[in-house]
C-alpha positions in Angstrom: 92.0 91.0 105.8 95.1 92.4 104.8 98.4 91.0 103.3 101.6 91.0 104.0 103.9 94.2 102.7 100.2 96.4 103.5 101.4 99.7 104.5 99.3 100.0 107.5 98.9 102.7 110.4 98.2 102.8 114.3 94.8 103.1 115.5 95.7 103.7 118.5 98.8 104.4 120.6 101.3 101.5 122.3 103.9 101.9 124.8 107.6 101.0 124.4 107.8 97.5 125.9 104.5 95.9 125.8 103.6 93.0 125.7 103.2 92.7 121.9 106.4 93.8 121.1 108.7 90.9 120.4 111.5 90.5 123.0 114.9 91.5 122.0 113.4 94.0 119.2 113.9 97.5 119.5 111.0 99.5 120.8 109.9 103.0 121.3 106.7 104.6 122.3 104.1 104.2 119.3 101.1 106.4 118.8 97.8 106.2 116.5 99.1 107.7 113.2 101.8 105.5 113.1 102.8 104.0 110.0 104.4 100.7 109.3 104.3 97.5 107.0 102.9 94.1 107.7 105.7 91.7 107.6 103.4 88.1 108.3 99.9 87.3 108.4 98.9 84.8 110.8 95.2 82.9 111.4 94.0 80.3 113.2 91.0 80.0 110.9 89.1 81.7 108.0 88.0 83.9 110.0 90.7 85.4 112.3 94.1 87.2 111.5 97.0 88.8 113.0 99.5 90.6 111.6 103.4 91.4 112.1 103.8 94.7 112.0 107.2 96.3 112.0 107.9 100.4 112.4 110.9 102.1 110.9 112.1 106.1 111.3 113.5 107.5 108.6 116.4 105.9 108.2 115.4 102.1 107.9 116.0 101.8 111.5 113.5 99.4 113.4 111.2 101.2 115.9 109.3 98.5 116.9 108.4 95.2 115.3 104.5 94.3 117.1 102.0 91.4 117.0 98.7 93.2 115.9 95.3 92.6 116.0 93.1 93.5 112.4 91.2 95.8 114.9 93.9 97.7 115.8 95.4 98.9 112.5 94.0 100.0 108.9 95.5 100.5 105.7 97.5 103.9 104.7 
């Protein structure tokens, strides 16, 4: 499990516009390597969790802000 403010990166790459990206969000093409910062943690049980996960460039600017999986990212 991780928590929220985890600095977290991309196991694998997502394309701008899919459909865990939240609507009205900026995003750009993300690829494994990524890094970003889990902004909410969210279970249906004990057992289960999904994360918020937003992506910034260098100058604090959103790149994408994505419904994760715990599969699908690890800590930096």
């Amino acid at each position: 499990m991780f928590h929220e403010n985890d600095a977290v990166k991309l196991k694998h790459n997502i394309p701008a516009q899919s459909s865990i990206t939240w609507r009205d969000a900026p995003s750009v093409d993300l690829v494994a390597g990524d890094r970003g910062t889990i902004v909410a943690v969210y279970t249906n049980d004990s057992a289960h969790y999904e994360y918020e996960v937003e992506f910034v460039d260098e100058d604090g600017m959103t790149r994408g802000l994505l419904h994760l999986k715990e599969e699908e990212i690890e800590l930096f």
